[in-house]
N, C-alpha and C positions, 0 to 999 in steps of 0.2 A: 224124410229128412234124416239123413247118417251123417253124423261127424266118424272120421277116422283123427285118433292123434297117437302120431309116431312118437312118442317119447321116449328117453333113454331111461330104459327098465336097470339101469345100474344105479338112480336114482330115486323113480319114481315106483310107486306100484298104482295099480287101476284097485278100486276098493267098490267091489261089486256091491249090488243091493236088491239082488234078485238071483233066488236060487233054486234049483241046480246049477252051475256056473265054471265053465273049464272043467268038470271032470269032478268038480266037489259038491256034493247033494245038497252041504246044507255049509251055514255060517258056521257052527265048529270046529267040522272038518279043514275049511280052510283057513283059520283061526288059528288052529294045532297046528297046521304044515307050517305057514306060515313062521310062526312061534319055533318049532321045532328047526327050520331051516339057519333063522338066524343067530338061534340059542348054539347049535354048531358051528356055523361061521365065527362066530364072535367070542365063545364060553362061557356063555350067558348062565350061570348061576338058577335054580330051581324060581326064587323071587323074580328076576328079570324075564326070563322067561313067561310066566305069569303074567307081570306084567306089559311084557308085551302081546300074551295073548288075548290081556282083557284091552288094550288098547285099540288094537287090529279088529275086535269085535265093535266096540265103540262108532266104530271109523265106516264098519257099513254099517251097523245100527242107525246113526245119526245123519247117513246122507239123506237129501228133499229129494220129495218125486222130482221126476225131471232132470236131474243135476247127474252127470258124471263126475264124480269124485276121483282125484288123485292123489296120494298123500307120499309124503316126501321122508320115505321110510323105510332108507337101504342102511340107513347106520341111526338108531331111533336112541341110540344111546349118545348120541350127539349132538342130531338136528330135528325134527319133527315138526313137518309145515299139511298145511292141507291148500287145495287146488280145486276149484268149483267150477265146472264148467257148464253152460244152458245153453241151447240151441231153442229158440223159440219163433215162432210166426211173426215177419216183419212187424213190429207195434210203431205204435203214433208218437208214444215215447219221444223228446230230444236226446241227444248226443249227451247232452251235461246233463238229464233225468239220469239215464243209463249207465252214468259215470259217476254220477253220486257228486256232484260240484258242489251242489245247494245241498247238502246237506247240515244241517242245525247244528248237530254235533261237533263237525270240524272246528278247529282251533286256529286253525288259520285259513287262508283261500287255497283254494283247490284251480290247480293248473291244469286242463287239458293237455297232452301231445300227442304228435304223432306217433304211432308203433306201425314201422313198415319190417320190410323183410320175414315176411310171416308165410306159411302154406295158402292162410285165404286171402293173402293181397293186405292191399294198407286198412290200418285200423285207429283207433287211438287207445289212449291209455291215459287215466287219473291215480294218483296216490294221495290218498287225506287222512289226517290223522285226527281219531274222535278222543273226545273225553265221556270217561263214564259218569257218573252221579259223584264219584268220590272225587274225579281228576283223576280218573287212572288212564293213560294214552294206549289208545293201538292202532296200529299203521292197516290199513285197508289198500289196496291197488284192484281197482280194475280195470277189466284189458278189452274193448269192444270190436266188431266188427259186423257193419250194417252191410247187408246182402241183398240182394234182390229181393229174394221172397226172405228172408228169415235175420235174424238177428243171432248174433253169435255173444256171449258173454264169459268169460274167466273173473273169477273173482278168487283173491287171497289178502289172509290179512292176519292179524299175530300179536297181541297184547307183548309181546319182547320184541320189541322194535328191533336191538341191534341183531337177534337171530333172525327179524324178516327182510333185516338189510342185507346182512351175510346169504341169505337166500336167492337175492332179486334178482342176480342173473338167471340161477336156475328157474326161478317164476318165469322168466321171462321168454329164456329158452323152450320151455313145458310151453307157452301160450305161441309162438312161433311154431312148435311142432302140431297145432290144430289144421286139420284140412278136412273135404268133403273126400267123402267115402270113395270111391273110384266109380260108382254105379250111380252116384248120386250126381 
């Protein structure tokens, strides 16, 4: 099972978690490019820089087995979102398990819909908003699609609601650009 996802690299980047990878041996190397590319585009300052190196390492550090990660980190001095996506063996799962409906946490009811016009056909899509222990809110959306043999899943979500609002087209575009590999 190969997902291919065409995404716009003007926005996104793919945050490996296994290396050698494109030409870089190890997470520093491409940490430092990484860092050094947009420290030039931008005039990112020696701290910024830095910062964004220890960021971009964070970013594969912290992906789950299984998960292709993509993070929303062409202008990190403005937006900075993450993008999860799982390919997993058809489960017995429902539609609203996989979509997080029932979840405890939400604050209010959690609406299923339709998400069509995607690479792998019609899917749906939930967005719910949890509270922490304190009442702190963060917006969650995930974006499904049940296949034959396998189950597809995106998940993003953002303790700053109005930056994962300002985001959701791009979320949404990033989850439209998923398809099967060509071979697949």
């Amino acid at each position: 099972m190969t997902l291919h996802v065409d995404f716009d690299r003007d926005l996104w980047l793919y945050v490996p978690d296994a290396w050698p990878w494109e030409g870089f041996a190890g997470i520093e190397q491409w940490r430092d490019a990484l860092a050094d590319a947009l420290a030039g585009a931008y005039g990112y300052d020696d701290a910024m820089r830095e910062w964004v190196a220890a960021t971009a390492e964070g970013l594969a550090r912290g992906a789950d087995e299984h998960e292709h990660r993509f993070a929303y980190f062409s202008r990190p001095h403005e937006a900075l979102g993450i993008a999860s996506i799982y390919e997993m063996p058809r489960t017995d799962a429902t539609d609203e398990q996989m979509l997080g409906v029932a979840d405890a946490t939400a604050v209010r009811p959690v609406q299923p819909t339709a998400f069509d016009d995607g690479r792998l056909g019609p899917g749906s899509t939930a967005t719910r908003h949890v509270a922490d222990e304190q009442g702190a809110l963060t917006a969650i959306t995930h974006w499904l699609w049940r296949l034959d043999d396998r189950d597809v899943l995106m998940i993003a979500g953002d303790p700053d609601i109005a930056r994962f609002e300002a985001l959701r087209e791009d979320y949404d575009a990033l989850a439209r650009a998923i398809g099967l590999a060509p071979e697949d």
